[in-house]
FIGUTOR-672869 format. One record per residue (C-alpha): x, y, z; residue number from 1; residue in three letters. Coordinates in pm, 1 decimal, m for minus. Example, Ala and Ser with C-alpha at 12.3 -4.5 7.8 and 13.67 -1.06 7.14 Angstrom:
2
REC; X; Y; Z; i; aa
REC; 1230.0; m450.0; 780.0; 1; ALA;
REC; 1367.0; m106.0; 714.0; 2; SER;
This chain:
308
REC; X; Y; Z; i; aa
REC; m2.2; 8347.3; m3969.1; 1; UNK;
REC; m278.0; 8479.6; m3771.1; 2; UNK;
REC; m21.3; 8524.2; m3445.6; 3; UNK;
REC; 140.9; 8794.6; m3664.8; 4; UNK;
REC; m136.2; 9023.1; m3672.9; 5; UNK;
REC; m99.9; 9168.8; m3343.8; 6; UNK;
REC; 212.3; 9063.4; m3226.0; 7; UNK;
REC; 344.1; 9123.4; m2823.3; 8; UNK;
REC; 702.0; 8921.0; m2823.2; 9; UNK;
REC; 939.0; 9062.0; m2570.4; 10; UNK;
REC; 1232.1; 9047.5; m2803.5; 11; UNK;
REC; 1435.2; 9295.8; m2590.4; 12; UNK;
REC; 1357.0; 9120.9; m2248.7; 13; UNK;
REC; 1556.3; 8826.9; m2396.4; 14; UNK;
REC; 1863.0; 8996.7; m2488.1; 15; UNK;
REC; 2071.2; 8796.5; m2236.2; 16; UNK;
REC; 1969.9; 8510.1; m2366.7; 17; UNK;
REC; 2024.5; 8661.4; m2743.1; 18; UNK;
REC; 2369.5; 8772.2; m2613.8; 19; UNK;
REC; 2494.6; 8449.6; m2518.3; 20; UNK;
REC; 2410.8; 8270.2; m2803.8; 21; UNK;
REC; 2574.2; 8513.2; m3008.2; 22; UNK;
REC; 2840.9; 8513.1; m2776.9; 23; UNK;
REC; 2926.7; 8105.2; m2840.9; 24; UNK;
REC; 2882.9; 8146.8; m3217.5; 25; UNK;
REC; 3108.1; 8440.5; m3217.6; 26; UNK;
REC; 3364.0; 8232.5; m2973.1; 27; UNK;
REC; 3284.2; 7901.2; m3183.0; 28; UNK;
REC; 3388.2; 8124.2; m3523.6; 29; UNK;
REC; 3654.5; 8299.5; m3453.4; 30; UNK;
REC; 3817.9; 7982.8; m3293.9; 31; UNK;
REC; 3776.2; 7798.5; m3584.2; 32; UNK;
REC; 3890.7; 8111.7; m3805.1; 33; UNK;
REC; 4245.2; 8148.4; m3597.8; 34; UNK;
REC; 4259.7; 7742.9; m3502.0; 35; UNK;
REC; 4188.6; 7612.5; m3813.4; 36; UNK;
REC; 4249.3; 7971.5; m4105.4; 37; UNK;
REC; 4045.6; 8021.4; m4357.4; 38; UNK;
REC; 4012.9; 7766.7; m4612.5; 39; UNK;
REC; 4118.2; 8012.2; m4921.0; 40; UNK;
REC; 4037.1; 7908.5; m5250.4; 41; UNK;
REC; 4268.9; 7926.3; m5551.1; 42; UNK;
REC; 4166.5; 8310.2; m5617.1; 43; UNK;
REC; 4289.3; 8422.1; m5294.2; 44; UNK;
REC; 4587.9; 8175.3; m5277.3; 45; UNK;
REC; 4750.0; 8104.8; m5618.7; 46; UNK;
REC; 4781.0; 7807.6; m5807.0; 47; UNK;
REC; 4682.2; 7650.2; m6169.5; 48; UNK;
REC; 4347.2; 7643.8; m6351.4; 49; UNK;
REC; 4244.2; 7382.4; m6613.5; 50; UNK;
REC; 3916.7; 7417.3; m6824.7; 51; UNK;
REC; 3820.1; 7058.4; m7010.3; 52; UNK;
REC; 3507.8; 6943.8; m7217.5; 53; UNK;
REC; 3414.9; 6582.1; m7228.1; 54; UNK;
REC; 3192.5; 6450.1; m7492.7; 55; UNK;
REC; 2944.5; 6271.9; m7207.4; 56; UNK;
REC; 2861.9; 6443.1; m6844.7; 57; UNK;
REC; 3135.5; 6365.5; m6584.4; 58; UNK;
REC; 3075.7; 6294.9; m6227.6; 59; UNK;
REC; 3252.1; 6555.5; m5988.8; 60; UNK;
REC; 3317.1; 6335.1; m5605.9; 61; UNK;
REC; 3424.1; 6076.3; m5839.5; 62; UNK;
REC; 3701.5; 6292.0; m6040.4; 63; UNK;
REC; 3799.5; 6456.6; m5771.3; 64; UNK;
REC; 3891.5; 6174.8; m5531.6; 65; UNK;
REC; 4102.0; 6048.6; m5810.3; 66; UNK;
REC; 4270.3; 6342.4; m5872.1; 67; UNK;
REC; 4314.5; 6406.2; m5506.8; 68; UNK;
REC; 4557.9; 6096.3; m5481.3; 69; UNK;
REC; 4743.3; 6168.5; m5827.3; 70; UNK;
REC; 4818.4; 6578.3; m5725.6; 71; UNK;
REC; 4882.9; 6494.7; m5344.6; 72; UNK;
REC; 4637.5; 6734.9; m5247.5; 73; UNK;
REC; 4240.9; 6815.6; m5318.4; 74; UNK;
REC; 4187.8; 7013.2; m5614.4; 75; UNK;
REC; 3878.9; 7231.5; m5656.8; 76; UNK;
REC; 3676.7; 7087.9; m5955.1; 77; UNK;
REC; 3318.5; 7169.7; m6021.0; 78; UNK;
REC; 3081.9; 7218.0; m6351.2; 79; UNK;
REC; 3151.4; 7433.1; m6613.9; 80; UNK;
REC; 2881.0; 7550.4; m6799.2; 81; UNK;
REC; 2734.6; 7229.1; m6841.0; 82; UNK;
REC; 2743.8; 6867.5; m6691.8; 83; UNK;
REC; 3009.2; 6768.7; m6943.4; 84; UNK;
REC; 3203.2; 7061.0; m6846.0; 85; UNK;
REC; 3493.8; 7062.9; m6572.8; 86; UNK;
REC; 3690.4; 7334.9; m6407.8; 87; UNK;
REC; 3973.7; 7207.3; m6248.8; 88; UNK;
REC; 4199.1; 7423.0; m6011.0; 89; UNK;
REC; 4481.1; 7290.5; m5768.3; 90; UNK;
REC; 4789.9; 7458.2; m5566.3; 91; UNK;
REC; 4941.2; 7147.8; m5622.9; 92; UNK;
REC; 5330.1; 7200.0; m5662.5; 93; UNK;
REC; 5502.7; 7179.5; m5990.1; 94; UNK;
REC; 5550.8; 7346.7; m6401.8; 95; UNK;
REC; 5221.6; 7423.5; m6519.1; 96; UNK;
REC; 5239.8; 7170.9; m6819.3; 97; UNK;
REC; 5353.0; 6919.4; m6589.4; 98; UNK;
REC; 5035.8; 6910.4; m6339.2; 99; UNK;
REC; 4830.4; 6951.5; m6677.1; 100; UNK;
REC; 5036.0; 6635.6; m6767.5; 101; UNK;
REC; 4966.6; 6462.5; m6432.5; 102; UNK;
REC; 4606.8; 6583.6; m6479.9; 103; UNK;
REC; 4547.8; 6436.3; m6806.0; 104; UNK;
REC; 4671.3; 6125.4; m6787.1; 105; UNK;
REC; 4414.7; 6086.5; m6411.9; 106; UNK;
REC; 4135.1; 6210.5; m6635.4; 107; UNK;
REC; 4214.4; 5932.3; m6944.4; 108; UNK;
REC; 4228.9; 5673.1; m6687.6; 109; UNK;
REC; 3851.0; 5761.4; m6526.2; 110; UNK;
REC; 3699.6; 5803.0; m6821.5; 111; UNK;
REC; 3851.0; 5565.5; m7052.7; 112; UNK;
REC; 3561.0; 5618.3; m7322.5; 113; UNK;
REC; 3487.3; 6001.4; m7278.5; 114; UNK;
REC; 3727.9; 6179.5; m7478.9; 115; UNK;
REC; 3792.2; 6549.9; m7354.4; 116; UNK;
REC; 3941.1; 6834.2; m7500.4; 117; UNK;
REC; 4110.1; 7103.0; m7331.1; 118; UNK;
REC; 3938.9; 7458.4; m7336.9; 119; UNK;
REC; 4149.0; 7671.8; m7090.4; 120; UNK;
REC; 4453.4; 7732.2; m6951.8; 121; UNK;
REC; 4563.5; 7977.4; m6687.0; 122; UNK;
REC; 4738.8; 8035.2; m6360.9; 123; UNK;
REC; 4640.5; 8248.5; m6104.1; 124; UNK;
REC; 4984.6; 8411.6; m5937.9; 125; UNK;
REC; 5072.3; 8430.1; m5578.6; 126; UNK;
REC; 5126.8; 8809.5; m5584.1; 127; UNK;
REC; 4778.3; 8819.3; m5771.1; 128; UNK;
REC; 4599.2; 8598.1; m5501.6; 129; UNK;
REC; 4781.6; 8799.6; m5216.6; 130; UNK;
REC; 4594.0; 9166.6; m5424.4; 131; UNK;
REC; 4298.7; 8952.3; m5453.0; 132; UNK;
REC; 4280.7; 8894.7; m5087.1; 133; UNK;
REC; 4363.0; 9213.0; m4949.7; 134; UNK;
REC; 4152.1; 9387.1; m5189.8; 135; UNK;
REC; 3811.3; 9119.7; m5094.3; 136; UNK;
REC; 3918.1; 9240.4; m4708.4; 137; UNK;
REC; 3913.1; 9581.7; m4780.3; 138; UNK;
REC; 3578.4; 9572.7; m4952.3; 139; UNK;
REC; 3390.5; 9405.8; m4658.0; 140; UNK;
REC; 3561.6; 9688.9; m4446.2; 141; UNK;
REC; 3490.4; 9963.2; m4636.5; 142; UNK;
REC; 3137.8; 9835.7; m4652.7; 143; UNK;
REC; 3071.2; 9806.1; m4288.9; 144; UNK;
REC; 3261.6; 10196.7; m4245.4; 145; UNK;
REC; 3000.1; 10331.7; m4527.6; 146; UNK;
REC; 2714.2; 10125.8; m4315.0; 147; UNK;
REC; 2854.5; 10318.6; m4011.2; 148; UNK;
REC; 2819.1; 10668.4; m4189.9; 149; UNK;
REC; 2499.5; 10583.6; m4371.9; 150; UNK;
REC; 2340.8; 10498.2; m4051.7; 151; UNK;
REC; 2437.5; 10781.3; m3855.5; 152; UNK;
REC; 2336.2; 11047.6; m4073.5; 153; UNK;
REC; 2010.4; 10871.7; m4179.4; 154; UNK;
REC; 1956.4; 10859.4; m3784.2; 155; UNK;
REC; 2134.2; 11133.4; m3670.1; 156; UNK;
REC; 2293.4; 10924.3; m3379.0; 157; UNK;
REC; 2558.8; 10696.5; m3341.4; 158; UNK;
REC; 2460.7; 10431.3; m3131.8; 159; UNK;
REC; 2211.0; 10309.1; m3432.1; 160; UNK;
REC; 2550.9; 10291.0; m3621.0; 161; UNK;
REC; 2730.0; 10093.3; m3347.4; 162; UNK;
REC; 2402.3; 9874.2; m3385.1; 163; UNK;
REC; 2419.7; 9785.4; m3707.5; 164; UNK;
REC; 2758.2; 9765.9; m3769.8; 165; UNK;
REC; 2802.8; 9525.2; m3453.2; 166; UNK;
REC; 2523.6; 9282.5; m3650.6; 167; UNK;
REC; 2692.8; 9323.1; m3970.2; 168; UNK;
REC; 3001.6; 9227.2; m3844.3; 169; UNK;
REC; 2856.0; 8904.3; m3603.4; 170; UNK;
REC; 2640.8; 8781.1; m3916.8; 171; UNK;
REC; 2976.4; 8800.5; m4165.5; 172; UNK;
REC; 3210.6; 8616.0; m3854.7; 173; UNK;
REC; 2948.2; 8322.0; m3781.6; 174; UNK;
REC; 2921.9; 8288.5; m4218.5; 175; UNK;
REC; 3333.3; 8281.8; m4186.5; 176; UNK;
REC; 3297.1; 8032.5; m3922.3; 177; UNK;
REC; 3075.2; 7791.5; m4030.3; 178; UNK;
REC; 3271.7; 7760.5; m4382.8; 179; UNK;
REC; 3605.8; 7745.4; m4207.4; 180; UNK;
REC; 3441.3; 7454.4; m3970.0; 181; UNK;
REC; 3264.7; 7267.7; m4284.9; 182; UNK;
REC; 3598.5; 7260.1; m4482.4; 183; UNK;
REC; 3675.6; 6974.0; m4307.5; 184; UNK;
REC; 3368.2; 6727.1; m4425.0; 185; UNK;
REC; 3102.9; 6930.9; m4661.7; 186; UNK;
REC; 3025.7; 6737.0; m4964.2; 187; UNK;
REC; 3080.6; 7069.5; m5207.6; 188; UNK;
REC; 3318.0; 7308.4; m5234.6; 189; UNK;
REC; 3330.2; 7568.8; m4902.5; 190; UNK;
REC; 3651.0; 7767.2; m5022.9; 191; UNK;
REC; 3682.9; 8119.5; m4969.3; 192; UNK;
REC; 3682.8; 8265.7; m5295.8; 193; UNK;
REC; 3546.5; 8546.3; m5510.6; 194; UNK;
REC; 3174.5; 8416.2; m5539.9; 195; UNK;
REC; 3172.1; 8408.9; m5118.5; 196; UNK;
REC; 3292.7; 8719.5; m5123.0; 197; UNK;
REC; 2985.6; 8843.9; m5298.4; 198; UNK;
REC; 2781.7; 8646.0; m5075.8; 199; UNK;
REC; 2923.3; 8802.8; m4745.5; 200; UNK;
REC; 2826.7; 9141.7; m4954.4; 201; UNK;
REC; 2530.4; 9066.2; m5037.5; 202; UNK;
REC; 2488.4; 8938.6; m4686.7; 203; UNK;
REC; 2557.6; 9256.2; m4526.4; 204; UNK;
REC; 2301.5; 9401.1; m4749.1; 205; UNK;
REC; 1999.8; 9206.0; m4659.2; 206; UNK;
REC; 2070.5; 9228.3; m4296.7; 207; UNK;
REC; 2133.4; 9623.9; m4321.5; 208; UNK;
REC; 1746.7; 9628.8; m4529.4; 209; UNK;
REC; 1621.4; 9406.9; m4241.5; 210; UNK;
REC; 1841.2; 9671.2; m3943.5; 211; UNK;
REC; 1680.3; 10007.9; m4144.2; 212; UNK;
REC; 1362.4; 9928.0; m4167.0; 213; UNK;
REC; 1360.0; 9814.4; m3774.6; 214; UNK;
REC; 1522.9; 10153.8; m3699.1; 215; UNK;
REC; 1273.0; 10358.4; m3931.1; 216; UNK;
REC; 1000.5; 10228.6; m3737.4; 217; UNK;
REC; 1205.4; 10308.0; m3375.1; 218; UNK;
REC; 1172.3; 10626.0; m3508.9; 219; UNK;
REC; 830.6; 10670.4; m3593.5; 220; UNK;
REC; 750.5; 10530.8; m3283.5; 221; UNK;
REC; 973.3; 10782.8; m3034.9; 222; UNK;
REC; 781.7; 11101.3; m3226.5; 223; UNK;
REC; 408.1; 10919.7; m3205.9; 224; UNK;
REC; 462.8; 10775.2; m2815.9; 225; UNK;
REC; 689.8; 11025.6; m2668.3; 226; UNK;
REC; 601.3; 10896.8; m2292.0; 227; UNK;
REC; 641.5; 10542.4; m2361.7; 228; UNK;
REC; 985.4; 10397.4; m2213.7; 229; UNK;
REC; 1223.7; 10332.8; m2455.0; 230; UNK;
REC; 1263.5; 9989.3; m2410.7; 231; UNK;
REC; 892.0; 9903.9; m2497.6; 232; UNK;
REC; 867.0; 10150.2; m2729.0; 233; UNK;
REC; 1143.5; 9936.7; m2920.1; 234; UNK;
REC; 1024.1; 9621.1; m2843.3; 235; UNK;
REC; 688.7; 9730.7; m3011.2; 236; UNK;
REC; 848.4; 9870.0; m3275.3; 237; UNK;
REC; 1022.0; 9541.1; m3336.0; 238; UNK;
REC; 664.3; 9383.8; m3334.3; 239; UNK;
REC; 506.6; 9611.6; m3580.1; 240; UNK;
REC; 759.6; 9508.9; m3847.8; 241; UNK;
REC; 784.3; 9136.2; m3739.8; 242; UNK;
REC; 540.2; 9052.0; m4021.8; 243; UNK;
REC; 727.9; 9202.2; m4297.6; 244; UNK;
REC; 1020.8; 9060.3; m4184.7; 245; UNK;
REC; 945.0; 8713.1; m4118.2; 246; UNK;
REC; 741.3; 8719.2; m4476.9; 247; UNK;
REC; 1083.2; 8842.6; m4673.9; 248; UNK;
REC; 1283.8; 8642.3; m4458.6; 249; UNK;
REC; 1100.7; 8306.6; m4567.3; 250; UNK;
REC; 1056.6; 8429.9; m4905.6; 251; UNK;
REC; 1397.2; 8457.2; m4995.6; 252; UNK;
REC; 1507.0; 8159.0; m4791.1; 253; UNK;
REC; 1312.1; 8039.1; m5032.5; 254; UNK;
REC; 1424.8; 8154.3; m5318.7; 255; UNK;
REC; 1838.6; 8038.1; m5224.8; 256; UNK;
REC; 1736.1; 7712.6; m5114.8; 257; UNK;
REC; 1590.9; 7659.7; m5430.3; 258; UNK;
REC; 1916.1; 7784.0; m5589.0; 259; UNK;
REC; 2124.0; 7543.9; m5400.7; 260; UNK;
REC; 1946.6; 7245.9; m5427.2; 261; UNK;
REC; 1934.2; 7350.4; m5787.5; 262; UNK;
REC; 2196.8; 7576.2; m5883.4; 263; UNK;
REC; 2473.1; 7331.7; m5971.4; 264; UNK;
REC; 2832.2; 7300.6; m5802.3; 265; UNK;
REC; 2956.9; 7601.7; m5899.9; 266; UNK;
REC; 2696.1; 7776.1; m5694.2; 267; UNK;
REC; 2635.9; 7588.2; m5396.5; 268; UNK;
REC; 2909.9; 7754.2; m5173.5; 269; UNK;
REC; 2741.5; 8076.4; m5266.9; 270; UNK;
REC; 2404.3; 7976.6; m5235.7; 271; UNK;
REC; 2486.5; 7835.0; m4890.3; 272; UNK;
REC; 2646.3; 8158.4; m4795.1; 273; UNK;
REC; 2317.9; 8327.0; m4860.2; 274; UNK;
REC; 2095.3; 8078.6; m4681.7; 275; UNK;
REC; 2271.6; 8093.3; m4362.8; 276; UNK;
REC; 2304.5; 8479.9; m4415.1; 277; UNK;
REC; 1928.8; 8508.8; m4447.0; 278; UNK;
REC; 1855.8; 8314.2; m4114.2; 279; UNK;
REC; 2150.9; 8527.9; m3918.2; 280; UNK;
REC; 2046.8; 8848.0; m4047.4; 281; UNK;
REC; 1765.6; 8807.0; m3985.5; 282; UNK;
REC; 1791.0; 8681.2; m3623.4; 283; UNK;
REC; 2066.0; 8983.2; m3565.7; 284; UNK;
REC; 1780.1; 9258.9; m3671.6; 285; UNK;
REC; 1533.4; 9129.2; m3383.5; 286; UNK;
REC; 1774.3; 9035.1; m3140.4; 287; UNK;
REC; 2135.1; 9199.8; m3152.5; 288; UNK;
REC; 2116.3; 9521.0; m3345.5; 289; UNK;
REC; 1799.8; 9675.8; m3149.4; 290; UNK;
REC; 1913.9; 9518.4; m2853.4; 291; UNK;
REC; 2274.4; 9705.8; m2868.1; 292; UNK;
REC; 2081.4; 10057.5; m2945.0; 293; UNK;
REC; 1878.7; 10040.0; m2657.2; 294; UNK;
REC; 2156.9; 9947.8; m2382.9; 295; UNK;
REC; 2389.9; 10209.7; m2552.0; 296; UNK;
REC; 2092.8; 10437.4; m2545.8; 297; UNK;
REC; 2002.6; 10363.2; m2183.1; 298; UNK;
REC; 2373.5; 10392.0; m2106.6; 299; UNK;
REC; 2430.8; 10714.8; m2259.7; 300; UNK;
REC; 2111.2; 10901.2; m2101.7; 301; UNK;
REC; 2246.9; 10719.8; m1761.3; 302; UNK;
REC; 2586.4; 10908.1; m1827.7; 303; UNK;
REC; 2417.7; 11243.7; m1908.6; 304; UNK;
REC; 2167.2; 11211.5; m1616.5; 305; UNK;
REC; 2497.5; 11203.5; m1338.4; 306; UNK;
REC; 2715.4; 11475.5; m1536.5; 307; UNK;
REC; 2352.7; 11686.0; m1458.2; 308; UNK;
């Protein structure tokens, strides 16, 4: 770690090159968003939920390949609670007791010598999916707008705002992208459901920490080097705080790789979010949100300069 004590990295001289990778994610993502749509789970798109407890632990690829070619379609089933657990949810079409039926009678045939019992019941309503969704879109929104605000009256101008929202917004589309892509093949469940939804949350949250504290020290800096030019001044600002934030950044990678390798089913997805999350917000701190507030800061003393 001794290359982190006194630090020289010309983040901002490679913002072209930081531009156009973010540029082909972005592209990559959004293609695959509009191409492809979002791979909803049963939260944001309706359909029937089944809750069952088996006297031995049940395997989850196995039951749900089987009950992938009984319902027609894939179900979502993962652990509930406990190995010997399963929640079961499909869209599959049909009366509630009969896909239970249909369910059952896949589930006797697997596990011939596990007797199950069923705990829950419930169904999850296509005008309550449809709330569901709107309202999980409207929370990421009205996250980034209150991100927008906070920033610009903790920094008094709006360009830092622009800054942060822009890496926000590219860390939550490549997140959305890479699920939407790894719907196709992951080996757990990648729906977009409630628990994502707090990831992409919590997402924007640890990158925002990672964007402040970069933009607190900006500020320092422009009061205690006043002659500097403002693109070193950032990029040294950038390495006075790349210590702390490579050293929180591996930390909590950490941390959620431990909780996905370890977490169970039910928390992989969510886990996964965070992981990739960590890595992008972290990248988008050093190399898109500072980047942004100096060419929107060089752009806007440009403009003053010729209406002078």
């Amino acid at each position: 770690m001794r290359w982190f004590e006194t630090p020289n990295f010309d983040f901002i001289g490679a913002h072209k090159i930081a531009y156009y990778f973010s540029g082909a994610l972005m592209l990559i993502s959004l293609v695959a968003i509009f191409g492809l749509g979002l791979n909803y789970g049963i939260d944001f798109r309706g359909g029937n939920e089944y809750v069952f407890q088996f006297e031995e632990p049940v395997e989850i690829v196995e039951t749900r390949s089987e009950l992938t070619e009984a319902l027609g379609v894939q179900p979502e089933v993962r652990h509930y609670g406990s190995s010997s657990e399963i929640m079961i949810r499909t869209d599959a079409e049909g009366e509630i007791t009969e896909i239970r039926g249909m369910i059952e009678s896949s589930l006797s045939e697997i596990y011939p010598d596990n007797p199950y019992t069923v705990i829950k019941t419930d169904v999850v309503g296509p005008r309550f999916a449809e709330d569901l969704r709107v309202a999980a879109m409207n929370s990421v929104l009205f996250a980034l707008a209150v991100v927008f605000i906070y920033i610009l009256i903790r920094f008094k101008k709006w360009y830092f705002s622009a800054g942060a929202v822009a890496a926000l917004f590219h860390d939550v589309t490549i997140v959305l992208g890479v699920f939407t892509i790894l719907a196709q093949f992951a080996p757990f469940d990648v729906t977009i459901g409630q628990a994502i939804i707090a990831a992409f949350l919590t997402i924007v949250g640890y990158s925002l920490n990672d964007t402040v504290v970069v933009f607190d020290r900006i500020r320092e800096n422009s009061i205690i080097y006043k002659t500097m030019e403002f693109k070193k001044m950032v990029n040294k600002s950038l390495n006075d705080t790349l210590s702390r934030t490579v050293i929180t950044s591996v930390t909590t990678l950490f941390v959620v790789t431990v909780l996905f390798i370890f977490g169970g089913e039910v928390l992989k997805g969510f886990s996964f979010a965070l992981i990739i999350g960590v890595i992008l917000g972290t990248y988008s701190s050093l190399f898109v949100a500072s980047a942004l507030v100096v060419e929107l800061e060089l752009r806007a003393k440009a403009k003053a300069k010729a209406k002078s």
